[in-house]
N, CA, C and O atoms as CSV, one atom per row, in Angstrom:
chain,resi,resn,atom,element,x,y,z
A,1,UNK,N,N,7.346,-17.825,-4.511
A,1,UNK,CA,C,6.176,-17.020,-4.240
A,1,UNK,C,C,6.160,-15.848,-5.204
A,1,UNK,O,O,7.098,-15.091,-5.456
A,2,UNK,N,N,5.135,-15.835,-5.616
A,2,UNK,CA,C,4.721,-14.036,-6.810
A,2,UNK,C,C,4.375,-13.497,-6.275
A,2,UNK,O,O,3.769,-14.196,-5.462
A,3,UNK,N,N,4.210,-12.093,-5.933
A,3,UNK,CA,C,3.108,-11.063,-5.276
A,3,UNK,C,C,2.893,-9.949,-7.048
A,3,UNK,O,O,3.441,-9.622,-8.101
A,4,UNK,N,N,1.845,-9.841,-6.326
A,4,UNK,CA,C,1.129,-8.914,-7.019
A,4,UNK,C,C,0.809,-7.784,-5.904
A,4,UNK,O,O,0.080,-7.886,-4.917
A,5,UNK,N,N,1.730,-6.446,-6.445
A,5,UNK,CA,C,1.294,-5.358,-5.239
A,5,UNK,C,C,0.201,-4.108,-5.556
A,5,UNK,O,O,0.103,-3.352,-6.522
A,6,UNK,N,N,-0.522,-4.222,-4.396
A,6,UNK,CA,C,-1.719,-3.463,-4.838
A,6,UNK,C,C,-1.110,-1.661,-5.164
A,6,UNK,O,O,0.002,-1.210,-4.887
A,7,UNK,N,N,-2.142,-1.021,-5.745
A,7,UNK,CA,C,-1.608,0.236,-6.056
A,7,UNK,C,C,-1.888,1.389,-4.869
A,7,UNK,O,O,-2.272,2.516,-5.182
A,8,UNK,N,N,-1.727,1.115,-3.898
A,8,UNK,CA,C,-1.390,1.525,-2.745
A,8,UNK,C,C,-0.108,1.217,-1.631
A,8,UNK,O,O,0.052,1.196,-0.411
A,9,UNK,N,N,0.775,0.969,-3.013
A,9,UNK,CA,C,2.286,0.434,-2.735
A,9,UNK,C,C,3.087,1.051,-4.458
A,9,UNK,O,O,2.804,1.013,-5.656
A,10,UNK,N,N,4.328,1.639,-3.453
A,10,UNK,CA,C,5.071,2.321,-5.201
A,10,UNK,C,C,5.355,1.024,-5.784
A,10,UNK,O,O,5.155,-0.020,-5.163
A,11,UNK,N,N,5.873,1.071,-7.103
A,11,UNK,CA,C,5.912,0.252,-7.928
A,11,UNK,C,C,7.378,0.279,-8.316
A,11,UNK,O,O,7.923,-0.296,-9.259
A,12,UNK,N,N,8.111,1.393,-7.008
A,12,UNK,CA,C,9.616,0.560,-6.782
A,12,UNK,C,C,9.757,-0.504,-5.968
A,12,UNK,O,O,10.780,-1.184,-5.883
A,13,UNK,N,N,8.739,-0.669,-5.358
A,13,UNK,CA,C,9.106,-1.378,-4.383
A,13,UNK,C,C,9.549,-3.452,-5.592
A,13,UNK,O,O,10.488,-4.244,-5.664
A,14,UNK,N,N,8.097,-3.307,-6.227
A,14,UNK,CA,C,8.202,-4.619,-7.241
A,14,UNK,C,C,9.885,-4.639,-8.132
A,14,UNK,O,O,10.630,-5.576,-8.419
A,15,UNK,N,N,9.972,-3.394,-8.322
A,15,UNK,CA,C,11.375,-3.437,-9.012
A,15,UNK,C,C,12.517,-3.623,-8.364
A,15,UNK,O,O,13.414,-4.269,-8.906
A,16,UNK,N,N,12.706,-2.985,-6.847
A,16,UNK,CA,C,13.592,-3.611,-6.502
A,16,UNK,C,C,13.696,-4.959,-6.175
A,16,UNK,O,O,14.706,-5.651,-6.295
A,17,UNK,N,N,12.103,-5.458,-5.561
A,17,UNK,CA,C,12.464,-6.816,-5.889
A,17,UNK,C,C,12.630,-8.013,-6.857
A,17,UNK,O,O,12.948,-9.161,-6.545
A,18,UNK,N,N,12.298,-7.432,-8.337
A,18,UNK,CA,C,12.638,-8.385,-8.993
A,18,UNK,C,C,14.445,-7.932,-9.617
A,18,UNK,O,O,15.160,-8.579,-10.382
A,19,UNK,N,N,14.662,-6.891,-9.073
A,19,UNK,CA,C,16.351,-6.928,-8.873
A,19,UNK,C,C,16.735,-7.630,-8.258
A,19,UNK,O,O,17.865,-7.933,-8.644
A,20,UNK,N,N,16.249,-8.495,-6.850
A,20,UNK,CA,C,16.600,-9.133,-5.912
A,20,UNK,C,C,15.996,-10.448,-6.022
A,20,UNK,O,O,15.818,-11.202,-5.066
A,21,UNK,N,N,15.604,-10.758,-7.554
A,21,UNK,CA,C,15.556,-12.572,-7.906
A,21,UNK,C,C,14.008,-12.928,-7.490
A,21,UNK,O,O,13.655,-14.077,-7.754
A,22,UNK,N,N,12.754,-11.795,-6.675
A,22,UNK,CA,C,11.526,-12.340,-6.627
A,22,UNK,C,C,10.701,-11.402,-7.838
A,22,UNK,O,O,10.740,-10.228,-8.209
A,23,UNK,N,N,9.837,-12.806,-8.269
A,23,UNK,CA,C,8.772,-12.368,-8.706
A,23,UNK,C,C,7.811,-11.172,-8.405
A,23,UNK,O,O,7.088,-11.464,-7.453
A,24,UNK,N,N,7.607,-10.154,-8.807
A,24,UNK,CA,C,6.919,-9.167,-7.830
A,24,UNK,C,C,6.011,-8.350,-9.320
A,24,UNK,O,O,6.417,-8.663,-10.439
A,25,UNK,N,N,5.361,-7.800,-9.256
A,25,UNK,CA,C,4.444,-7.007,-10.214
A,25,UNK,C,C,3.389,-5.985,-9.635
A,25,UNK,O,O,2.621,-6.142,-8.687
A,26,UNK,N,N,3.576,-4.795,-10.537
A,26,UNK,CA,C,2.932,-3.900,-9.313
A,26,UNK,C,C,1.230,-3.381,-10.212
A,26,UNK,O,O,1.091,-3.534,-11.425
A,27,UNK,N,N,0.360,-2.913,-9.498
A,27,UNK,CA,C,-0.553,-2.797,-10.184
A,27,UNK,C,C,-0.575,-1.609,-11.157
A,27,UNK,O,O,-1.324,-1.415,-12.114
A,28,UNK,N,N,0.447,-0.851,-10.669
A,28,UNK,CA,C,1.339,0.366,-11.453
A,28,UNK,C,C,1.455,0.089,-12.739
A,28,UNK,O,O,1.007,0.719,-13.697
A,29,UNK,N,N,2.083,-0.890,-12.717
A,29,UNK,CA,C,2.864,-1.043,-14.171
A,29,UNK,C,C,1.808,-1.817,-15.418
A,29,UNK,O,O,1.846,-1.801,-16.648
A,30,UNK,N,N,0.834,-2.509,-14.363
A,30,UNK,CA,C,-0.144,-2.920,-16.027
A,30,UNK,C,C,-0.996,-1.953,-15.526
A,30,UNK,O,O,-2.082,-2.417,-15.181
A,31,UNK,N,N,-0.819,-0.373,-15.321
A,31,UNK,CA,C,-2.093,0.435,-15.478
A,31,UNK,C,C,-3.368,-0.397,-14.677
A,31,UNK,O,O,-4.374,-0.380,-15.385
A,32,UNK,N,N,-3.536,-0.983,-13.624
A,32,UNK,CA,C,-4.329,-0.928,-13.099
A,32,UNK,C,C,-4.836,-0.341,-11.763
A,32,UNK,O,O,-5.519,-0.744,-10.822
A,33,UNK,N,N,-4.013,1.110,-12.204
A,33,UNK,CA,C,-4.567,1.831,-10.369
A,33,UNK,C,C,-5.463,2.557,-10.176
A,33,UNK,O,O,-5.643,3.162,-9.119
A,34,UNK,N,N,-6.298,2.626,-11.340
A,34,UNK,CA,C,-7.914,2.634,-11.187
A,34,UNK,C,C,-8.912,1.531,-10.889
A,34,UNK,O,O,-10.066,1.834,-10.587
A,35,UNK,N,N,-8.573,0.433,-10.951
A,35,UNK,CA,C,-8.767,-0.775,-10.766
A,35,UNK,C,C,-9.484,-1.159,-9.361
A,35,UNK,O,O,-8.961,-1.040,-8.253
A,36,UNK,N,N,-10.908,-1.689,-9.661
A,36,UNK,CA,C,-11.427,-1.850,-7.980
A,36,UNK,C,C,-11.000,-3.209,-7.240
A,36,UNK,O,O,-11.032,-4.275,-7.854
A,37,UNK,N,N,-10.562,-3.123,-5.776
A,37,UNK,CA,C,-10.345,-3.973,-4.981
A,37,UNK,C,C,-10.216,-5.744,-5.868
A,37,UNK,O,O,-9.278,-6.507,-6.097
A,38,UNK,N,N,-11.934,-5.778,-6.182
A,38,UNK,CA,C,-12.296,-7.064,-6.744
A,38,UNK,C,C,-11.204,-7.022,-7.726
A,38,UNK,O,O,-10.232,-7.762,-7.580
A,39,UNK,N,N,-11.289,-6.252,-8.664
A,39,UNK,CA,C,-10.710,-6.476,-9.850
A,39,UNK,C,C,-9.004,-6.800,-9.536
A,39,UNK,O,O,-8.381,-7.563,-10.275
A,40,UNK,N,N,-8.521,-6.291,-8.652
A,40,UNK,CA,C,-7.295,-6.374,-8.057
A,40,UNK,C,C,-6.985,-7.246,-7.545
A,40,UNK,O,O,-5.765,-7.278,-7.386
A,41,UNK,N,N,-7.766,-8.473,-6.965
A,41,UNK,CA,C,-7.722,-9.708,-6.277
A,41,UNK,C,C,-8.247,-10.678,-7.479
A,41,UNK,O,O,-7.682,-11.762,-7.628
A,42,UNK,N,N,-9.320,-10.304,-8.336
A,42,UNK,CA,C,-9.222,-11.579,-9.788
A,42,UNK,C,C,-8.039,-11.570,-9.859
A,42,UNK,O,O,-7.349,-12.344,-9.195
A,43,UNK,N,N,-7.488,-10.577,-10.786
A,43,UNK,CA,C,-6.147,-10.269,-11.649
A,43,UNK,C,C,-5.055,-10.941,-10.649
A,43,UNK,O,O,-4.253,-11.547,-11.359
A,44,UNK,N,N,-4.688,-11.080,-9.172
A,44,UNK,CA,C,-3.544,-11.815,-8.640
A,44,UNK,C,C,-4.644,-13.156,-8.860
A,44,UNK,O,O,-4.557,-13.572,-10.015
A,45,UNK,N,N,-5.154,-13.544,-8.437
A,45,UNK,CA,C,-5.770,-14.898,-8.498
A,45,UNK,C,C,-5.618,-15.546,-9.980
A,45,UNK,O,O,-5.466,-16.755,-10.151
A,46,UNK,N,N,-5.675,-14.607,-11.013
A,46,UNK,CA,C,-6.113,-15.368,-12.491
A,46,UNK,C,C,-4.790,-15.306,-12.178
A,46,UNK,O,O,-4.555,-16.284,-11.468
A,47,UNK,N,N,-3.794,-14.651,-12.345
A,47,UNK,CA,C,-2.189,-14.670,-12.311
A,47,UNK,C,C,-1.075,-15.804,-11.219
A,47,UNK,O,O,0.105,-16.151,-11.253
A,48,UNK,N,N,-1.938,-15.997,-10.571
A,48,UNK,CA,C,-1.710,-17.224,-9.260
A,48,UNK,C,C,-0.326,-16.330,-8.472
A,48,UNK,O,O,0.835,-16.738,-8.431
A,49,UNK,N,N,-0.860,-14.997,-7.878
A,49,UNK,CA,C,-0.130,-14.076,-7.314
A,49,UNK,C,C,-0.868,-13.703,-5.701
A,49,UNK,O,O,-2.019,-13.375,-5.415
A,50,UNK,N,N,0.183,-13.890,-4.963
A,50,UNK,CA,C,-0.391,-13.086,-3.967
A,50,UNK,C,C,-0.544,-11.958,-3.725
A,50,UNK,O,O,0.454,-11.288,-3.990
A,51,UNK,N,N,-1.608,-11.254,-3.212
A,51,UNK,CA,C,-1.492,-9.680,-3.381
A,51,UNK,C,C,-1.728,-9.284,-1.788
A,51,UNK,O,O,-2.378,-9.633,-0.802
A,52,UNK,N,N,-0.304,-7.871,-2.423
A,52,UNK,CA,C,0.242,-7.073,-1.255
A,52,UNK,C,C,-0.274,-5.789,-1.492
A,52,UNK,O,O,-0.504,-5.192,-2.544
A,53,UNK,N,N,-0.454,-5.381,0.058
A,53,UNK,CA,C,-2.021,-4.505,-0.123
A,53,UNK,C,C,-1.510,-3.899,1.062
A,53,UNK,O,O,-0.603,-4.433,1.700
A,54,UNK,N,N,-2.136,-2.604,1.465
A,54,UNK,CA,C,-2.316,-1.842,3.486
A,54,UNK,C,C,-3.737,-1.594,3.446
A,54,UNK,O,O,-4.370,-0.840,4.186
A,55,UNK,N,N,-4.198,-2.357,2.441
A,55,UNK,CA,C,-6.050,-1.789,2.287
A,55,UNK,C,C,-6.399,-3.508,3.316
A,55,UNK,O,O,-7.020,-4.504,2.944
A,56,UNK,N,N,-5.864,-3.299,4.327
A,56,UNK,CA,C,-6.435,-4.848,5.560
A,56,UNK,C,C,-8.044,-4.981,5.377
A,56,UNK,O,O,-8.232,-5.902,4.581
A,57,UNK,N,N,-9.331,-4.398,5.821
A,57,UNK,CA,C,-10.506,-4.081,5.686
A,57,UNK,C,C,-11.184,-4.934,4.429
A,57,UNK,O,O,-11.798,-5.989,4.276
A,58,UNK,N,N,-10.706,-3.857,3.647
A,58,UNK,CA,C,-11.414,-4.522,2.457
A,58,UNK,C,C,-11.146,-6.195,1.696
A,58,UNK,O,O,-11.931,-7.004,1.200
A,59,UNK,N,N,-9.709,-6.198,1.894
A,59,UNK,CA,C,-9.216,-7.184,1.540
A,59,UNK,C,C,-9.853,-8.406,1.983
A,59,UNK,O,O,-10.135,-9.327,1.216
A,60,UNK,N,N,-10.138,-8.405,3.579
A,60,UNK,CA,C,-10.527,-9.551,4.446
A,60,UNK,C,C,-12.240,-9.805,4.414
A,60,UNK,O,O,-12.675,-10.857,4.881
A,61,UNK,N,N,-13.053,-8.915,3.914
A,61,UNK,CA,C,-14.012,-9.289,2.957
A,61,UNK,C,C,-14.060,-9.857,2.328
A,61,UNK,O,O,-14.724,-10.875,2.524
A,62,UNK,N,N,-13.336,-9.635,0.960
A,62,UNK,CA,C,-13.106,-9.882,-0.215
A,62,UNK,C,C,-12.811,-11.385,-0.531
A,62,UNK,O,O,-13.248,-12.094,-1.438
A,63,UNK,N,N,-11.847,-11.689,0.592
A,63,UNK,CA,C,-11.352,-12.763,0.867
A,63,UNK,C,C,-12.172,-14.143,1.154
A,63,UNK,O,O,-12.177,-15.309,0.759
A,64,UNK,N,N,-12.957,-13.195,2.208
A,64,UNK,CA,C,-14.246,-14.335,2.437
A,64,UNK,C,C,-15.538,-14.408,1.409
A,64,UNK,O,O,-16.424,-15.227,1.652
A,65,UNK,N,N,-15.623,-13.644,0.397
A,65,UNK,CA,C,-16.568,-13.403,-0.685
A,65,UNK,C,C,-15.829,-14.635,-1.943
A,65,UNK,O,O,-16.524,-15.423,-2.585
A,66,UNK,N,N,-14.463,-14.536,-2.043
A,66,UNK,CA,C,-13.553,-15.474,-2.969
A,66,UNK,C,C,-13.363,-16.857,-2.576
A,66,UNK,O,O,-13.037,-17.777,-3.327
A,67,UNK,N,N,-13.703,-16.952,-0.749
A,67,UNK,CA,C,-13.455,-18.608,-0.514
A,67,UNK,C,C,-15.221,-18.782,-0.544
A,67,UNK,O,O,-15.559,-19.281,-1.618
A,68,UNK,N,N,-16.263,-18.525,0.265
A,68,UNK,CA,C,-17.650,-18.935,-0.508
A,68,UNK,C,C,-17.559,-18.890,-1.620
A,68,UNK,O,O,-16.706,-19.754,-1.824
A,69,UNK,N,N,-17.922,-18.349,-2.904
A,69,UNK,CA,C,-17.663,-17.974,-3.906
A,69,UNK,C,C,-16.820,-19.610,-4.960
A,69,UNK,O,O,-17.217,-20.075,-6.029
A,70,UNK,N,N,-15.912,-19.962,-4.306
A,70,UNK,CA,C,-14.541,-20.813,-5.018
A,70,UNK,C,C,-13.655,-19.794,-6.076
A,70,UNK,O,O,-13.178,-20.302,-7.090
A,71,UNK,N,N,-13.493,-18.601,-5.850
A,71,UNK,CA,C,-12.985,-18.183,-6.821
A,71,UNK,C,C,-11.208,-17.921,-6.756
A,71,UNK,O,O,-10.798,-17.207,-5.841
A,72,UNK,N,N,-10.321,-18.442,-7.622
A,72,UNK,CA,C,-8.833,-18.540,-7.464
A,72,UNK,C,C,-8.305,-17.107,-6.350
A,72,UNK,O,O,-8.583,-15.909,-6.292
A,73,UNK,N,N,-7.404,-18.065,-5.573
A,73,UNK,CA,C,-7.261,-16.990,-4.210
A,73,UNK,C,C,-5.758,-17.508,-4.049
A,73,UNK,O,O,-5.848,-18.725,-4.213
A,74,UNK,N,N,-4.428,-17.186,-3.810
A,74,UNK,CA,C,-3.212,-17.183,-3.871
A,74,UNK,C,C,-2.516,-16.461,-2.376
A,74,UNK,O,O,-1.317,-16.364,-2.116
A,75,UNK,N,N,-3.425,-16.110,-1.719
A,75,UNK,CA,C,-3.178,-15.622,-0.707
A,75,UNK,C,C,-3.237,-13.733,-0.464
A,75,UNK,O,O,-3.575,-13.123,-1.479
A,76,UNK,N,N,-2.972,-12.985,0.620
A,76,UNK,CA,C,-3.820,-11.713,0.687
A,76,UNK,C,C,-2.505,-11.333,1.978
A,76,UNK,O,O,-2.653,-11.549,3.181
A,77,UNK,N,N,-1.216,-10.711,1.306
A,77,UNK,CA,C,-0.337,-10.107,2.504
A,77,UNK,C,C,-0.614,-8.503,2.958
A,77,UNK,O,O,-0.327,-7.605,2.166
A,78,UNK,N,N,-1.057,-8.269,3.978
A,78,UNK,CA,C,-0.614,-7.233,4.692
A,78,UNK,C,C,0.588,-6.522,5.337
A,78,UNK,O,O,1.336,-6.894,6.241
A,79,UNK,N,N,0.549,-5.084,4.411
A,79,UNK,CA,C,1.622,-4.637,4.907
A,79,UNK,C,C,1.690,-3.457,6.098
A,79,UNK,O,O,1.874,-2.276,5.803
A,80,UNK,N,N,1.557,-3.814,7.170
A,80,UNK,CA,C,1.521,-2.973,8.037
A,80,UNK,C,C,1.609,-1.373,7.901
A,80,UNK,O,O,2.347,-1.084,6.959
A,81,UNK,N,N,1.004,-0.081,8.650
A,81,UNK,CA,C,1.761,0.771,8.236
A,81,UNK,C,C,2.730,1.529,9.163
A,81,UNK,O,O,3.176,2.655,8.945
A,82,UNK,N,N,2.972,0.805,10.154
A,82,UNK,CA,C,4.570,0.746,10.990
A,82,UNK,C,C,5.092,0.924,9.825
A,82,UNK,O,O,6.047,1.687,9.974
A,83,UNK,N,N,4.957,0.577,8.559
A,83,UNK,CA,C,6.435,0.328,7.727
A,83,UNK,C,C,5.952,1.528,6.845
A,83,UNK,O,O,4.914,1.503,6.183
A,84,UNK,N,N,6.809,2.564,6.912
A,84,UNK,CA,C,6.320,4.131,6.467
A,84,UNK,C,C,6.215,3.785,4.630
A,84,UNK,O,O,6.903,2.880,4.158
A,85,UNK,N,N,5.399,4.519,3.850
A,85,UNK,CA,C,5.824,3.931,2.616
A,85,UNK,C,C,6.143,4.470,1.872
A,85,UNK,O,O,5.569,4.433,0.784
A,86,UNK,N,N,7.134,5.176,2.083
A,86,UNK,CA,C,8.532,5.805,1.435
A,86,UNK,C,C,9.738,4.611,1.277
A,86,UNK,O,O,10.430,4.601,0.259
A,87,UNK,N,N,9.898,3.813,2.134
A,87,UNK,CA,C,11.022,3.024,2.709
A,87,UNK,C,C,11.052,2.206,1.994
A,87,UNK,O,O,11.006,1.105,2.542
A,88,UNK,N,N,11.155,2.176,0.167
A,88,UNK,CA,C,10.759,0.763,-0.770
A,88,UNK,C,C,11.985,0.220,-0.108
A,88,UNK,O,O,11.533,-0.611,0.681
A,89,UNK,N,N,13.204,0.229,-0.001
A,89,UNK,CA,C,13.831,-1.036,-0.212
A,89,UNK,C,C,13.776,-1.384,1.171
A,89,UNK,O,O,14.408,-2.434,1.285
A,90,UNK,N,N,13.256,-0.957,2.463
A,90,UNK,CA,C,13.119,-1.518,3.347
A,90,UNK,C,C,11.707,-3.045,3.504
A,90,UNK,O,O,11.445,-4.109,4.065
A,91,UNK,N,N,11.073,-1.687,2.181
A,91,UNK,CA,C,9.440,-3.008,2.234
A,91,UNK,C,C,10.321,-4.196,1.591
A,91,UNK,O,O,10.439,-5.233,2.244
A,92,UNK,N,N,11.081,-4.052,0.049
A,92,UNK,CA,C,11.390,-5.178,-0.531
A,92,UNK,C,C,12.238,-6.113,0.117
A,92,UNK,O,O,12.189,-7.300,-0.204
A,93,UNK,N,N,13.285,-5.555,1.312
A,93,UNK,CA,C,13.719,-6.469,2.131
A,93,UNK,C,C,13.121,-7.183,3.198
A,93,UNK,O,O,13.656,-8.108,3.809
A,94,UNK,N,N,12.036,-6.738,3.392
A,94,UNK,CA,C,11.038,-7.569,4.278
A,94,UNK,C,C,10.007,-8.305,3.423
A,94,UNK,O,O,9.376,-9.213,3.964
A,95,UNK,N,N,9.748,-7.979,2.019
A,95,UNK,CA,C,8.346,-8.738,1.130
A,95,UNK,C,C,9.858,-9.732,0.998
A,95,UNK,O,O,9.658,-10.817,1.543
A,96,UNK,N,N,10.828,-9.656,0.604
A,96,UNK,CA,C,11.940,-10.903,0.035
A,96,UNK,C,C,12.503,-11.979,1.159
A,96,UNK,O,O,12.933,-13.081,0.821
A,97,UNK,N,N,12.449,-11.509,2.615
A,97,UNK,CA,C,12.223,-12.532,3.459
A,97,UNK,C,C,11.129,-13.602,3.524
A,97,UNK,O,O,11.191,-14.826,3.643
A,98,UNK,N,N,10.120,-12.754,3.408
A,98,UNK,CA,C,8.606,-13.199,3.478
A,98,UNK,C,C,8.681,-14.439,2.718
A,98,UNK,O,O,8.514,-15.528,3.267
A,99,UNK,N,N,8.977,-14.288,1.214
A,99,UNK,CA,C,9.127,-15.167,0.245
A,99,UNK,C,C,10.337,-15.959,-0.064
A,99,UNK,O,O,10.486,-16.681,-1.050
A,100,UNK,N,N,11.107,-15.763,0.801
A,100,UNK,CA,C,12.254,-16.766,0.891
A,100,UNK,C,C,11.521,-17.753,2.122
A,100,UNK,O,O,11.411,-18.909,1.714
A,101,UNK,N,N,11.058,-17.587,3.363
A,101,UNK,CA,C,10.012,-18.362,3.916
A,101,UNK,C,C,8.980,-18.746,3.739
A,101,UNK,O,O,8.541,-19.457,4.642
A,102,UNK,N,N,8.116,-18.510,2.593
A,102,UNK,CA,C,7.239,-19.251,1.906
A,102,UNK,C,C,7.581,-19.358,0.758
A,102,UNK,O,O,7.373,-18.406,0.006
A,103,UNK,N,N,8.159,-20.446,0.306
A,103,UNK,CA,C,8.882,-20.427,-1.008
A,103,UNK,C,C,7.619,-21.353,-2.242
A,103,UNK,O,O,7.882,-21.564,-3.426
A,104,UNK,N,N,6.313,-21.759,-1.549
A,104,UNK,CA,C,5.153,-22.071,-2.011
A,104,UNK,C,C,4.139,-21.308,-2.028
A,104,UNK,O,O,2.971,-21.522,-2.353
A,105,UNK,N,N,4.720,-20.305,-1.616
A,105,UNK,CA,C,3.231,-19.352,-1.292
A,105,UNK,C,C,2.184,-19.670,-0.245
A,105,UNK,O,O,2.189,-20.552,0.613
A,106,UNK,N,N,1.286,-18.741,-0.523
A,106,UNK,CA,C,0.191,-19.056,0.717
A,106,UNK,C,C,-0.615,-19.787,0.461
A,106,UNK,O,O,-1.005,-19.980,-0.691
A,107,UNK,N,N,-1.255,-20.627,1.929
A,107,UNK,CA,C,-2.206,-21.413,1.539
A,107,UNK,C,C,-3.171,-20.565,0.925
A,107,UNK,O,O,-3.373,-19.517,1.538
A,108,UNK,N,N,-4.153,-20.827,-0.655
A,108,UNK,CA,C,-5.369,-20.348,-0.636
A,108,UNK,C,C,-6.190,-19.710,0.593
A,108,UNK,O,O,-6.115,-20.298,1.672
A,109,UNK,N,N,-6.925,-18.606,0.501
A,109,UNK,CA,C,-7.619,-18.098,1.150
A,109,UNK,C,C,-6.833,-17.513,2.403
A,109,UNK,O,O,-7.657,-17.364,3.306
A,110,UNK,N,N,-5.468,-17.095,2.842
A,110,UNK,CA,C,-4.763,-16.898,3.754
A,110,UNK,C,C,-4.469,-15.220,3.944
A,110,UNK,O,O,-4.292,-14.563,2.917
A,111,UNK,N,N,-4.424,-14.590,5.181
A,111,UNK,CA,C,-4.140,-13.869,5.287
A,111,UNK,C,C,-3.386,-13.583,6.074
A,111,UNK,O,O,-3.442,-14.079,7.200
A,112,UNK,N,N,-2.502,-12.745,5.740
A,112,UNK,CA,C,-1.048,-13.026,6.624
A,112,UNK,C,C,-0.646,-11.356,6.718
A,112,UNK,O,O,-1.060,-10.573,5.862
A,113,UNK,N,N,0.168,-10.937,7.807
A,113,UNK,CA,C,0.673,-9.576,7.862
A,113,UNK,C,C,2.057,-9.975,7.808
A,113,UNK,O,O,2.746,-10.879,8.280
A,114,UNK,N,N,2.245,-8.780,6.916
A,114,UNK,CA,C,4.440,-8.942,6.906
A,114,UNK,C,C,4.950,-8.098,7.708
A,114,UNK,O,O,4.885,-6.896,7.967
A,115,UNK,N,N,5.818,-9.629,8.254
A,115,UNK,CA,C,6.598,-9.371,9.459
A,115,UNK,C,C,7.638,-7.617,9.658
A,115,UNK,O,O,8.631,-7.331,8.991
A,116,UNK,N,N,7.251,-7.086,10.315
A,116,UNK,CA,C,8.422,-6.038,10.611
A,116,UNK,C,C,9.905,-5.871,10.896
A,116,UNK,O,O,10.566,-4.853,11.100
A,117,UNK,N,N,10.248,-7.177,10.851
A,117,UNK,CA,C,11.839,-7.553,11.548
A,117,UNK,C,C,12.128,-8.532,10.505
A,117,UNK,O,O,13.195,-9.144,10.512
């Protein structure tokens, strides 16, 4: 599984996990945190990334605008904000479970919240 994390997530969090063997990329690091929603869900889709986001709302629009639409969709994780977001290596030990249990990623068009435990 890849995630692509939206820029409403630090961009330690992607580093510690690709210390920890997952694919991860933050919207930080290619300068896209001016970048609108849409543009943030092409870019994981053209990239065949799921994107990790706490923007739930918009996302689940978006989502349904990309499956009418047919436009490449890789899946849409929610990260709760129970999970304070200071706590990167707590997020990366819960985004690296996530993706050790979906080791295919999400079905297209899926929206899923990451687990807290």
């Amino acid at each position: 599984m890849k995630f692509y994390l939206d820029e409403d997530l630090s961009p330690k969090v992607a580093d510690i996990l690709r210390k920890n063997g997952v694919d991860a990329l933050s919207a930080h690091e290619i300068g896209a945190v001016e970048a609108s929603d849409l543009q943030q869900l092409e870019f994981a889709g053209k990239e065949k990334r799921c994107l990790v986001t706490r923007n739930r709302d918009d996302f689940i629009k978006l989502t349904l605008q990309f499956f009418n639409d047919r436009k490449p969709h890789y899946g849409i994780l929610i990260v709760p904000y129970t999970i304070p977001g200071d706590q990167f290596s707590r997020m990366a030990v819960l985004l690296k479970t996530f993706a050790s249990n979906h080791p295919s990623g999400l079905t297209p068009y899926t929206i899923a919240f990451l687990p807290t435990k």
